[in-house]
C-alpha positions, -999 to 999 in steps of 0.1 A, spaced: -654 450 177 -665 413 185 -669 406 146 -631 420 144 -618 395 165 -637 367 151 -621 375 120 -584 381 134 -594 343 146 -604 330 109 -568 339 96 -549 331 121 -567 291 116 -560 300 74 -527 310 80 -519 275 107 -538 258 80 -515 275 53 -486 263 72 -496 231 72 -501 228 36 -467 244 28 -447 219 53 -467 189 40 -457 201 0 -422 209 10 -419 170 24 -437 156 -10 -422 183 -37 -381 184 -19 -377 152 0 -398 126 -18 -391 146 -54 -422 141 -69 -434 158 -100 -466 174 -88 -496 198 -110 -483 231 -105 -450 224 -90 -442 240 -52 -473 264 -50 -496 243 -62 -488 217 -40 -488 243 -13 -527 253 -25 -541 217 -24 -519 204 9 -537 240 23 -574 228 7 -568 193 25 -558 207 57 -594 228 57 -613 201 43 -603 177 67 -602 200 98 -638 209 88 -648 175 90 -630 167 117 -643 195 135 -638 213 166 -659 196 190 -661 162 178 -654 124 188 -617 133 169 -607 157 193 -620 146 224 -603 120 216 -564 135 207 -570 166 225 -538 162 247 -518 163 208 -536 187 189 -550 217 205 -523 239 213 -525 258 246 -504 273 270 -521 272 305 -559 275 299 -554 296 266 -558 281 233 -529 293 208 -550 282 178 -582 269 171 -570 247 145 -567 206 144 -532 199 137 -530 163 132 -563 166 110 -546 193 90 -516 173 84 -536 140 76 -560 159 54 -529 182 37 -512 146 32 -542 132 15 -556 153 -9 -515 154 -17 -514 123 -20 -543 118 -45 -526 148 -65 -494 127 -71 -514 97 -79 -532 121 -108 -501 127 -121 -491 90 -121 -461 94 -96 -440 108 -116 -408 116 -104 -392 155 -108 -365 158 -132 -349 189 -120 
């Protein structure tokens, strides 16, 4: 049963990293109107690869979150709501984004 709720924990981190990614490809693809590879979803897969990336080097216990614990692990009294690193999500969602458009010469969308 232990294994079970280890894994209920790895998707519920996917699925806060998932949100991350989609927000973060909403902001570049709809407000900033940028032409990216794969329009919306994939946008929404490599803002979701950056987010993991990131958080895994970022990691759980390290300097990073000791650091902006207070902003990034969401708790409500002494139990953590997610074992995920929001502001490395979002900085590694914005990044590897970021690279994407500069692949595809920042183009704008033509709609």
């Amino acid at each position: 049963m232990e294994w079970f709720i280890e894994f209920v924990y790895v998707l519920r981190d996917l699925f806060v990293h998932g949100l991350v990614g989609l927000a973060v490809a909403y902001y570049y693809y709809y407000r900033l109107n940028k032409d990216l590879l794969g329009g919306f979803w994939g946008a929404t897969l490599i803002g979701t690869i950056g987010a993991v990336i990131i958080g895994v080097i970022a990691g759980y216990n390290s300097w990073f979150i000791v650091l902006m614990n207070f902003l990034m692990i969401p708790k409500w009294n002494d139990i953590h709501l997610a074992r995920v690193n929001i502001i490395a999500a979002l900085i590694g969602s914005f990044l590897f984004l970021y690279v994407l458009n500069r692949i595809n010469h920042d183009k704008e969308r033509r709609d």
